[in-house]
N, C-alpha and C positions, 0 to 999 in steps of 0.2 A: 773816390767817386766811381770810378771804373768798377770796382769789387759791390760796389752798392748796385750798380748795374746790372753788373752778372747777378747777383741773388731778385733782385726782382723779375729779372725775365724767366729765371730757373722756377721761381713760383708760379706765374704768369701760367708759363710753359703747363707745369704741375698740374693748376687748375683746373686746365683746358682740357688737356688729357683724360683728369679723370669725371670733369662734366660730362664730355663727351663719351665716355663709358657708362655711364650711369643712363644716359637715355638708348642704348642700346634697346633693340625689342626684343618680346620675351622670345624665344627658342619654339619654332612648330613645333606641332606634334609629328612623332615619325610614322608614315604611310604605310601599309604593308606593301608587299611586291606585289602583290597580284593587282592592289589599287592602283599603283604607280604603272602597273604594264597595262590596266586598262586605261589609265587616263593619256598613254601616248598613245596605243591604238584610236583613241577618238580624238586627239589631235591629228594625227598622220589620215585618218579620214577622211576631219573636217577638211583640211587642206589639199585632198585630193580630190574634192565636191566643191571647194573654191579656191583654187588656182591664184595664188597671186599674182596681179599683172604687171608683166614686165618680170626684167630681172634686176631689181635695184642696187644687187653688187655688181655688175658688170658698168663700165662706162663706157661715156658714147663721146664723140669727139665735141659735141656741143657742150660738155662738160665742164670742158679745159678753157681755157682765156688765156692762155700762154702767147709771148710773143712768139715769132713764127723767125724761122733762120732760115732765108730764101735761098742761100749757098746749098745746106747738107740737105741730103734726100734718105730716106728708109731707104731698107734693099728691096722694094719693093714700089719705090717712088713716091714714098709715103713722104706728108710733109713733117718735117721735124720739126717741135717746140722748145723754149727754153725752158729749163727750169724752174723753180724758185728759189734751189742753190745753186745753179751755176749748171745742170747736168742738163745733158739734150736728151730728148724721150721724142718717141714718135707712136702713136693708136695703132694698134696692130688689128686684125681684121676681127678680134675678139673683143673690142673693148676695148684692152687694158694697154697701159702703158707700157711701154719698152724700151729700155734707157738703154743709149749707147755708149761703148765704153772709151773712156776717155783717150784713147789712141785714132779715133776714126774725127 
């Protein structure tokens, strides 16, 4: 029973694989340089003529939903949150988060 199992999932497996290969898309064509170095020039352009708003990689403390650990404080009197394994992190005046180390 077991060996019948393993050969059917090996095919299974097989299948799948090479379905999944088979709908691959066909391959660009290759650009030359000069296309390729104009086509960044008119993005780095476009993008300098509109500015995206905000900065969506940076975070902001409305972010986070972290429970809040009323004991520890930043070295800056920053409030410290938990986790979602176990580590405390506190918003630094950048955004981002800043985990303290597990000694403090």
């Amino acid at each position: 029973m077991k060996t019948v199992l393993i050969a059917l999932s090996i095919s299974l497996g097989l299948f799948y694989s090479t379905d999944t290969l088979a709908q691959t898309p066909a391959l660009k064509e290759k650009m030359s340089v000069t296309d390729r170095m104009a086509k960044a020039r008119a993005a780095k352009a476009e993008k300098k003529i509109n500015p995206p708003v905000g900065n969506p990689e940076k975070a902001s403390p409305a972010d986070y939903k972290a429970p809040i650990d009323k004991v520890l404080k930043g070295p800056n009197g920053e409030v410290v949150h938990d986790g979602e394994r176990g580590g405390k992190f506190y918003i630094n005046r950048n955004g981002n988060k800043t985990y303290l180390s597990s000694n403090q």
